[in-house]
C-alpha positions in Angstrom: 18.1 -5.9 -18.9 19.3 -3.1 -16.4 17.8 -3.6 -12.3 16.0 -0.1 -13.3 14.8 -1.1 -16.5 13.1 -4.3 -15.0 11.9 -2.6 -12.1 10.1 -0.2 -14.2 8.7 -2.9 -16.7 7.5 -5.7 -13.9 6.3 -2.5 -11.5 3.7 -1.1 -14.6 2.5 -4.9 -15.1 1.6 -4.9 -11.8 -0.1 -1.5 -11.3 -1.9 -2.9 -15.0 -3.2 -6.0 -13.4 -3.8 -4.3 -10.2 -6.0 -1.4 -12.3 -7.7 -3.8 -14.6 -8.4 -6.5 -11.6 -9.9 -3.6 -9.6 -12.0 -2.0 -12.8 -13.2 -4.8 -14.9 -15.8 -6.4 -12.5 -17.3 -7.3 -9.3 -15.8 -10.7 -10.2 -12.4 -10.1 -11.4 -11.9 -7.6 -7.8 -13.0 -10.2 -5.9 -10.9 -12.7 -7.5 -7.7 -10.2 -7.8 -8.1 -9.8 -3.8 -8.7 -13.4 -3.2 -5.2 -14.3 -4.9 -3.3 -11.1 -3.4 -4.4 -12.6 0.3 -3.5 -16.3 0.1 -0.3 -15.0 -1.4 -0.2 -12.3 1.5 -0.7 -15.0 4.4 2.1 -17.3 2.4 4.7 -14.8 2.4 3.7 -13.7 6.6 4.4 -17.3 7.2 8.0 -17.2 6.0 8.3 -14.0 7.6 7.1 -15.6 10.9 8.5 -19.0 10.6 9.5 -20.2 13.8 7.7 -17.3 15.7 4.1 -16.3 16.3 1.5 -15.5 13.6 -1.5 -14.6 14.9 -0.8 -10.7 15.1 1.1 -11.1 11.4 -2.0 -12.8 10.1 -4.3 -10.3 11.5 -1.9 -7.8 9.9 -2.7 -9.4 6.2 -6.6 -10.5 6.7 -8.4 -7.7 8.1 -7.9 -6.0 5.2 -7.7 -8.2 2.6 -11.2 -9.7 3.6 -12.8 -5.6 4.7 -12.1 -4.7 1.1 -14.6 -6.5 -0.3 -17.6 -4.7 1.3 -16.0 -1.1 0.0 -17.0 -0.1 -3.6 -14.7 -1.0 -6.1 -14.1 2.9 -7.2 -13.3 4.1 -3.4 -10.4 1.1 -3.6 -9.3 2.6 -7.1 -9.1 6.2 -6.0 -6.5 4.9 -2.2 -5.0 2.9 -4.9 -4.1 6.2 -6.9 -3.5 8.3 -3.8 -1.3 5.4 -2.4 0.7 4.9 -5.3 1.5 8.4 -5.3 2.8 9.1 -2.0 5.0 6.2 -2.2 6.3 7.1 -5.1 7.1 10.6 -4.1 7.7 9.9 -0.7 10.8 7.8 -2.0 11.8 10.2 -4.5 11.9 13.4 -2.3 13.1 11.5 0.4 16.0 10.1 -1.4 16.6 13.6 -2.9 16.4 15.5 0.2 15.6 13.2 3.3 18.0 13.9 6.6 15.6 13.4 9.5 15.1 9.8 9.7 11.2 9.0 11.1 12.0 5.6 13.1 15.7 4.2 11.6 15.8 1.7 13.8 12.5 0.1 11.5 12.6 1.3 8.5 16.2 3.6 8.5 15.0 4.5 4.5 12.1 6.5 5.6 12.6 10.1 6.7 9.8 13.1 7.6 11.3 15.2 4.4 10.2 12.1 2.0 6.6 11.5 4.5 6.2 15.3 3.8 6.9 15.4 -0.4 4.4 12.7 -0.3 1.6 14.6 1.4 2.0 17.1 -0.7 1.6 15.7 -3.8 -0.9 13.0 -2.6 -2.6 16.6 -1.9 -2.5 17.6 -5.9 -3.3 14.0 -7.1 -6.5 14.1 -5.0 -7.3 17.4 -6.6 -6.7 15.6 -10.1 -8.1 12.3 -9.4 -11.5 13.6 -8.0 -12.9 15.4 -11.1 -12.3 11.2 -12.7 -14.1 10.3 -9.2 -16.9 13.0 -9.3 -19.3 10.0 -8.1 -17.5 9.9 -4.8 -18.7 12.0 -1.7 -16.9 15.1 -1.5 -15.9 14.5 2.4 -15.4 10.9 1.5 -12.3 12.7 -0.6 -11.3 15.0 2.1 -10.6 12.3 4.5 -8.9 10.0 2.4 -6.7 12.3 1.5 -6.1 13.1 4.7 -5.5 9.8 6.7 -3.9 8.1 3.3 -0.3 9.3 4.2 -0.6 8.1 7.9 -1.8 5.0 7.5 -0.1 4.1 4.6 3.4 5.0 6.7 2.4 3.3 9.7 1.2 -0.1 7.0 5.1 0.3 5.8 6.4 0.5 9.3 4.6 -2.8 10.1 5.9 -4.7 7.1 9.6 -3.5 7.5 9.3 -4.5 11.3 8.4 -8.4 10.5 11.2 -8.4 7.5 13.7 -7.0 10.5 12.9 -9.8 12.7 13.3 -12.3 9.8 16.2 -10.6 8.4 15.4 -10.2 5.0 15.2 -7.4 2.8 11.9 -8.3 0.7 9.0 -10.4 1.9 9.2 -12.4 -1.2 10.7 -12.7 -4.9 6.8 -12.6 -6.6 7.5 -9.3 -8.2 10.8 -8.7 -9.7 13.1 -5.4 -8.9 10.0 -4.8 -6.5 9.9 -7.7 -4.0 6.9 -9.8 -3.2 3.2 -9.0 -3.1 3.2 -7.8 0.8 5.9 -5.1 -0.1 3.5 -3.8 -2.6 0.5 -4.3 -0.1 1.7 -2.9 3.0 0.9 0.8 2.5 -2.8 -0.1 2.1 -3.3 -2.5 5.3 -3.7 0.1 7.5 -5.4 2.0 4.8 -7.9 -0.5 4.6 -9.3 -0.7 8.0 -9.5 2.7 8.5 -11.4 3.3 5.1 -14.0 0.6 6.2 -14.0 2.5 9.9 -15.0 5.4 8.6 -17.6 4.7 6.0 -19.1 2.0 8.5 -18.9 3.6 11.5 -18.4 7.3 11.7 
């Protein structure tokens, strides 16, 4: 089986599981998130062996514990938005990415791919939100605004720990994609600020 070809196959499982986990149930999200953050603090640990945790951990269970007190159908929708500008934020920026955001982090990552992604997490918001019609119409405006932001600044964090512990992937869990915290980071940021806002401003 071709590196592509498996990526593609074990990356749709785990947007599948990721969907239906989210979807089903109050039980099955709680119990999806439950698993994705012991495995979470397991794969920090290697990245920190030998070093301290505390900021790491914070990293990975703020939120991976907030999500449970946001409606499963707001987590659906950043899911959707996420998923989309990191997929077109890699694509665009692979196509046509020259100025590099911070190289010395994440030397992938350039403002042409941060900018492809806005743009189309801009037209999948449009899309998504006539499937979302339930959610507040200003709840939708600022997701879609903060999404690409946070969910940079989520990656930035990740790639920085992986630097220091010079590996490429936090884990093997996923294969062609890495472990569960490379398919996490872009919502840790997310997260937090999602609970912020609908809590607190």
């Amino acid at each position: 089986m071709s590196k592509t070809l498996k990526r593609a196959l074990s990356g749709a499982v785990y947007v599948a599981i990721m969907w239906f986990g989210t979807s089903c149930s109050q039980l099955s999200f709680h119990i999806l998130f439950a698993v994705i953050l012991l495995v979470c603090l397991y794969e920090m640990y290697k990245l920190r062996k030998g070093k301290t945790k505390i900021l790491g951990f914070l990293y990975v269970l703020s939120p991976l514990l907030l999500v449970h007190f946001i409606k499963t159908e707001l987590v659906l929708f950043i899911f959707i938005l996420t998923w989309t500008f990191d997929t077109f934020a890699y694509l665009v920026g692979v196509k046509f990415g020259k100025h590099k955001i911070m190289p010395s982090v994440s030397p992938k990552k350039s403002w042409e791919g941060f900018v492809g992604g806005l743009v189309f997490t801009v037209i999948a918001t449009y899309i998504s939100q006539k499937f979302f019609n339930h959610i507040a119409f200003r709840d939708v405006l600022f997701v879609s605004f903060f999404l690409p932001f946070t969910a940079t600044l989520g990656d930035f964090i990740e790639s920085y720990y992986k630097r220091e512990a010079g590996v490429k992937d936090s884990g093997n869990f996923i294969p062609g994609h890495g472990g569960i915290l490379d398919r996490m980071d872009a919502f840790m940021i997310s997260i937090p600020a999602l609970y912020i806002y609908l809590n607190i401003i």
